[in-house]
C-alpha positions, 0 to 999 in steps of 0.5 A: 623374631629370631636373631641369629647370634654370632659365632663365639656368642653361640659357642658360649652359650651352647658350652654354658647351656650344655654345662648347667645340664650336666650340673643340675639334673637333681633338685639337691645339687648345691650351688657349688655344682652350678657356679663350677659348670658356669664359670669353667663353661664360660672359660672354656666357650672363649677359649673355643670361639676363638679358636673358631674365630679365624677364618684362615684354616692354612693359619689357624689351628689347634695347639691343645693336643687333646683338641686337636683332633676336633679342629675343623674350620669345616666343622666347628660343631665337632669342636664345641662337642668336644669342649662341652664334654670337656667341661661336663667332664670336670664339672662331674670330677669336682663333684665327686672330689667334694662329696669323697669321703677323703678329706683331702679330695673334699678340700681340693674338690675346686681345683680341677675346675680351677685348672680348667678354667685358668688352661682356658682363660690362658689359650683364649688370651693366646688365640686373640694375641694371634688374631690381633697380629692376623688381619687376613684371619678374623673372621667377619662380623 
């Protein structure tokens, strides 16, 4: 039998399933390639169930100007899209960084994923700061 598991653990899993796709679809992708995608994914899928945590669309919204345009309460799939493409996005540019001939780009090939990451962890923190001091927008469980 089948459990349905609860929105922010399906937003997860869909950006962190979504990510390894991107990050492994040659048997010679290092490493590297998979611990990126895993941790930028599960970064960015906290970010996200928070975001859609909320339950009050008059309350709730989206602050990132780049997602904004993928925010509907009505539609979370638009949302999780976008951040999974997002994350394949800076997956693919660390890749590129690391395997550059500069070798400057190979030094810092982690620093877009880092920066994603952080960006994430930063909104995630914010986005359960104002679910705490919003009781009418948590969602149910």
């Amino acid at each position: 039998m089948c459990r349905r598991l609860p929105g922010l653990q399906r937003s997860v899993l869909a950006l962190v399933l979504a990510s390894l796709a991107v990050a492994t679809p040659a048997a010679s992708q290092r490493l590297a390639d998979v611990a990126t995608a895993v941790v930028t994914g599960l970064a960015s899928g906290l970010d996200v169930g928070s975001t859609l945590a909320c339950r009050n669309p008059t309350r709730c919204s989206e602050s990132n100007p780049l997602a904004a345009p993928f925010f509907d309460p009505q539609h979370p799939g638009y949302l999780v899209a976008a951040d999974a493409a997002a994350v394949a996005g800076v997956v693919l540019l660390s890749r590129t960084l690391r395997q550059s001939s500069s070798r400057t780009a190979r030094r810092l090939w982690w620093a877009p994923a880092a920066a994603f990451t952080v960006a994430s962890l930063v909104v995630w923190r914010s986005n359960v700061r104002q679910l705490r001091q919003c009781p009418e927008c948590r969602r149910a469980p």
